[in-house]
N, C-alpha and C positions, 0 to 999 in steps of 0.2 A: 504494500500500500504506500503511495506519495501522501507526503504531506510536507509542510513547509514550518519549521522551528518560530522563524519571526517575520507573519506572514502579512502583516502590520508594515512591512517597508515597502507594499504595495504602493500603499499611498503615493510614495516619492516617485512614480513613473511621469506623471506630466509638468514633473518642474521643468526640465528642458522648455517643454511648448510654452509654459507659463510666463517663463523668462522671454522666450522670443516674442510675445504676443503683446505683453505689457513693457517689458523695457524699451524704449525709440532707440533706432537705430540711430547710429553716432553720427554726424555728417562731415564728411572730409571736407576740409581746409585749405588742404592745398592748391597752391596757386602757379599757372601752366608756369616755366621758367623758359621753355620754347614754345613758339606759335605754329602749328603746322597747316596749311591752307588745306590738307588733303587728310587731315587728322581722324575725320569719321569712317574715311573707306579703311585707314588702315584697325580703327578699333572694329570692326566689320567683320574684316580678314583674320583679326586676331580670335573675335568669338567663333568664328567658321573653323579655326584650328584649334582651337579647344575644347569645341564642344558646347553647345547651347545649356546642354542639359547640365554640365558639371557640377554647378553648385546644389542642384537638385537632386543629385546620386550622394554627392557629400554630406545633404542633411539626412538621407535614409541612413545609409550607414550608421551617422555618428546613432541616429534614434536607435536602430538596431543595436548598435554595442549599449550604449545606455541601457536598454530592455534587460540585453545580456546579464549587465554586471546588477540591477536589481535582483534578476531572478538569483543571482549568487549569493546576495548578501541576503534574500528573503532564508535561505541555507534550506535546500530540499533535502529529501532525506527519503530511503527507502524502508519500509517497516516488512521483515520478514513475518514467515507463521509462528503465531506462540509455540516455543521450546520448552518440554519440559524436564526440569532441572531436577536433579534427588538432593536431598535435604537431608541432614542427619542431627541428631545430636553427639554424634562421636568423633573423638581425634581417636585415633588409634595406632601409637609407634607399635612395630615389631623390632624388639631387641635380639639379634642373632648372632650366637659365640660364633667366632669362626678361627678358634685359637688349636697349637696344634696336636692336641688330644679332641676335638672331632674328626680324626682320621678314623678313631676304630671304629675297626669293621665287627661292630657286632647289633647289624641291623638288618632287617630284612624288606624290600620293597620288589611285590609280585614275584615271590618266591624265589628271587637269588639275592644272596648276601651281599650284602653294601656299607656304604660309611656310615657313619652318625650324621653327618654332615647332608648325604646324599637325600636321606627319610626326613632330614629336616625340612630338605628345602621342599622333598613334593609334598610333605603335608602342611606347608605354611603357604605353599604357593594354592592350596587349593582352598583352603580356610581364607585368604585373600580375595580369593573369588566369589565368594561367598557375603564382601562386606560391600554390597552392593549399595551406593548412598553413604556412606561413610569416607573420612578423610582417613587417608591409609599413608604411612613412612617407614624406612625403612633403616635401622641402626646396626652397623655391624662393629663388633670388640674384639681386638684380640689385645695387642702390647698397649692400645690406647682406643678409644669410639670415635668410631665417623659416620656421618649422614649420610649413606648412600644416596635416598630419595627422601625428601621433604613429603609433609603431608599434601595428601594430592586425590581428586578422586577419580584421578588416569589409574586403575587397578591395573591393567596390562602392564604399564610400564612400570609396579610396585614388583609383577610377578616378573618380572624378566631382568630386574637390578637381583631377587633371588634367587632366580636360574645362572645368576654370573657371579654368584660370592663363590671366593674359593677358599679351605683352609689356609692359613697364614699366609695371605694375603697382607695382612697388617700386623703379624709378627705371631707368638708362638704361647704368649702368655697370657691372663683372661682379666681385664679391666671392667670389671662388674660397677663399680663404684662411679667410672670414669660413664659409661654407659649411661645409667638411672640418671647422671648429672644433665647429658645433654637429651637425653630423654625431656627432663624437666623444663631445659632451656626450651625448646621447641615448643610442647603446650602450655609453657605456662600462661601465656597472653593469648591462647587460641580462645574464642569466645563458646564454645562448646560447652552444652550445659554437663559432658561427662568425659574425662580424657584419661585414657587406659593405655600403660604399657605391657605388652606382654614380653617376659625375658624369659630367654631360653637358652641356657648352659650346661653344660655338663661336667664343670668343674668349680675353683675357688677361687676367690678375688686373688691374682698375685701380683696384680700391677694396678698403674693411674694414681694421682693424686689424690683420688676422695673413696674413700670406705665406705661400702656398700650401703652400711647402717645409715649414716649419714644423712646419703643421697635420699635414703627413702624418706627418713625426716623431713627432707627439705621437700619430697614429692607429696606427701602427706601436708602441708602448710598452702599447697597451690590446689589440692581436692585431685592430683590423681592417682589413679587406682593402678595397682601394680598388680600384675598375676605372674608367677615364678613358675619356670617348667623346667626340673633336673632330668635330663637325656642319660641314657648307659646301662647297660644291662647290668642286674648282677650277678652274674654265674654264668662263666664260657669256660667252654673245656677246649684247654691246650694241650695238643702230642707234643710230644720231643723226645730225645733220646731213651728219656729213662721212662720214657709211655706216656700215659695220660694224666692231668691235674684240673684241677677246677679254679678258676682265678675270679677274683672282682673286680673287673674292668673300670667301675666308678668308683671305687674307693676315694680317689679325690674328691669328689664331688660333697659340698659343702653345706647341705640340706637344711643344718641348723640357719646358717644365714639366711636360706632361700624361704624357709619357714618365717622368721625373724622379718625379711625385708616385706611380705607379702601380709603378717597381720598389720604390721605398722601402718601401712595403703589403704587400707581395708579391701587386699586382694581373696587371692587364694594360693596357695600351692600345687603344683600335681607332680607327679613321678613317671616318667615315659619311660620303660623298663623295655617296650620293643615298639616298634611299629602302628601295631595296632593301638594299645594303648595313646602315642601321640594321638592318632586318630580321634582319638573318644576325647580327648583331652580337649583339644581343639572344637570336637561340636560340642561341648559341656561351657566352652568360654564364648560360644557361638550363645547357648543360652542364657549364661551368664551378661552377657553383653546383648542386646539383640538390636539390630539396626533400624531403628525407626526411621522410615520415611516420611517428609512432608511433602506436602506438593506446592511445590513453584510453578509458574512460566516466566519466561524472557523470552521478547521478541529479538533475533538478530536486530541491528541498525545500522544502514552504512547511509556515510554522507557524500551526496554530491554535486556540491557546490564547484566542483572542481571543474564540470563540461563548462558549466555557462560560462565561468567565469575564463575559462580556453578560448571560447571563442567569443569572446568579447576583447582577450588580447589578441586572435590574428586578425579579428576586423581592425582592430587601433593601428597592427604593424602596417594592415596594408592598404589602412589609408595614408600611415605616414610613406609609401612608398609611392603611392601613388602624388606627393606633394611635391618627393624629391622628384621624380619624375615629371613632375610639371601637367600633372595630368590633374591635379584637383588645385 
């Protein structure tokens, strides 16, 4: 749909006539300095080679750009079909270890053994998909946290920053503390009536500047809600030489804190012991969190004042061309 912003500078199209109509034309003064006996054939000859009509093609034009640059400044405008927009009341970072004890392989996705790392990303990547209307980011820790993706409600391009984390990537050690900090910086001024990080490690704070405890503190003071998810089996059976043993692959894994960080939020905790369980974990924080939609519209708008106002300067250039040319 057209429509016109300030449609009110209509008005201004007959000042031109207005002016020509009411102001008297000025009368020349000057006085002949040569006398020519023959002076009217050659003013005659002179309007024969310029054109009778001249002055009269020169006032369309100038009317026509006039016209032009009004219809510019009235600023047209296109009005697309109402868009409709999803709403949420959720910020929602995902914090993801990517330090390098998510190597072990003691996971399993569609029945062949894989990383920690590897079951993280498809079952975050598909919980992602799922947060349809909600502001989604994206946090990875290892030696220190970085932003991979800002919250955003492009979810493709959420899932595709976590089909590209790779273990130690950003070093080998697990900066929990350092994480929940910039976790905080990002929602804290998001206007969201509920702003949720979910963290997911598989180990213990052993680096960054701020202690995990802390950080949650200071998350809990801005209203957001932390939910902890410790990754690793406990019990895999290793061969070797002297035959088979049973080991605990998570034994680092620091639960008391994850506990500790997640009442402080008024999150929750969960324990992802293989695969499936992530799974459940993830549509339980699905419930726990649920994405309310509102409904907007926006109409696209694009402006374009840009045609008239185009060709209002190539009538100007080419009447000025037409002056130097001796033609007007």
């Amino acid at each position: 749909m057209l429509r016109f912003e300030w449609w009110w500078i209509v008005t201004l199209w007959p000042l031109p006539l207005l002016v020509r109509w009411l102001v008297p034309v000025a009368k020349r003064r000057q006085q002949p300095a040569l006398r020519v006996p023959f002076f009217e054939q050659l003013q005659q000859a002179s309007s024969a080679a310029s054109g009778s009509g001249s002055d009269s093609l020169k006032f369309y034009f100038a009317m026509l750009m006039w016209c032009f640059l009004v219809l510019a400044c009235m600023r047209p405008q296109w009005l697309g079909e109402p868009v409709d927009l999803p709403i949420s009341g959720r910020d929602l970072m995902l914090g993801l270890d990517i330090s390098g004890s998510m190597r072990e392989q003691d996971f399993e996705v569609r029945g062949r053994s894989v990383e920690r790392m590897e079951a993280a990303k498809v079952v975050a990547s598909e919980f992602v998909a799922q947060r349809e209307g909600d502001r989604v980011g994206l946090i990875l820790f290892g030696d220190n946290a970085q932003v991979q993706t800002p919250l955003t409600y492009d979810l493709k391009t959420v899932q595709h920053f976590i089909a590209e984390s790779m273990v130690g990537l950003i070093g080998s050690s697990t900066a929990i503390g350092d994480a929940i900090g910039l976790a905080v910086k990002r929602l804290k001024e998001r206007p969201a009536q509920s702003r949720v990080l979910i963290l997911l490690t598989d180990g213990a704070n052993t680096a960054g500047a701020v202690t995990p405890l802390d950080a949650a503190e200071v998350a809990k003071q801005y209203g957001i809600r932390i939910h902890t998810i410790g990754v690793g089996a406990e019990q895999v059976l290793v061969r070797d030489l002297f035959g088979s043993r049973v080991v605990n692959p998570s034994k680092a894994l620091d639960e008391k804190t994850l506990r500790e960080i997640a009442d402080i939020t008024g999150g929750k905790y969960f324990r992802a012991r293989n695969t499936k369980e992530m799974v459940g974990i993830y549509d339980e924080i699905n419930a726990l969190e649920p994405s309310e939609i509102d409904s907007l519209q926006q109409r696209p708008l694009a402006e374009l004042y840009i045609w008239p106002l185009s060709v209002a300067f190539c009538l100007s250039v080419y009447l000025a061309w037409r002056r130097f040319r001796g033609l007007a």
